[in-house]
C-alpha positions in Angstrom: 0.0 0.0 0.0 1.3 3.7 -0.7 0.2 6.8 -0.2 1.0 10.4 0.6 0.9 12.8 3.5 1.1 16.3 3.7 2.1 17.5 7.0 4.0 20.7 8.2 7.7 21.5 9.8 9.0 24.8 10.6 6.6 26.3 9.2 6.4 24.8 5.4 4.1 22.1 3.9 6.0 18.7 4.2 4.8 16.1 1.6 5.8 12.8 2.9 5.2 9.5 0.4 4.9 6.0 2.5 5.0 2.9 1.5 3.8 -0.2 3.7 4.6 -3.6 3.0 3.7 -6.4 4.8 5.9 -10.2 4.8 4.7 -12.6 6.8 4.1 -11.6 10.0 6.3 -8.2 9.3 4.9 -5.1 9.0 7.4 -2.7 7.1 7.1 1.1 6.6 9.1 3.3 4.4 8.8 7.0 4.1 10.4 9.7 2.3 10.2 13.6 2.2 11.3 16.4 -0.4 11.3 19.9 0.7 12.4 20.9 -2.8 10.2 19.1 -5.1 7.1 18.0 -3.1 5.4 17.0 -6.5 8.1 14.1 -7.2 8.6 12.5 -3.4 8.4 8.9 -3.6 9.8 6.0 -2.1 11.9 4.1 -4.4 10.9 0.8 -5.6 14.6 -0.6 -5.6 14.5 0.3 -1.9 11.6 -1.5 -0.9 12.9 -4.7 -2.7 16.0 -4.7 -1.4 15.0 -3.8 2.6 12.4 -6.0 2.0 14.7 -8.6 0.6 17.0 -8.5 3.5 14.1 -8.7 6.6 13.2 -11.6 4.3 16.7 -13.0 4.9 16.8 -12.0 8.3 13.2 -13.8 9.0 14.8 -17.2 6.9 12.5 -16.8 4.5 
């Protein structure tokens, strides 16, 4: 699941991009934030797999 927040710090709009994956019986979340470009903020794909790759590893999976 992904979605997007907008939020404030220090006084400017703080778009924040999550992503929430779930593996088994772990529950991973992964958020990112652009104060410079708040219409591109994502949360890379080739970070997901590979976090997700190495609870997976971690887990014996």
């Amino acid at each position: 699941m992904a979605f997007r927040l907008n939020g404030g710090m220090l006084g400017a709009d703080t778009p924040t991009a999550c992503t929430v994956v779930r593996s088994g019986s772990t529950l991973a979340v992964f958020f990112a934030v652009d104060m410079t470009d708040p219409k591109t903020v994502t949360v890379p794909d080739e970070v997901v797999t590979a976090q997700i790759a190495k609870l997976e590893k971690m887990a014996g999976k």
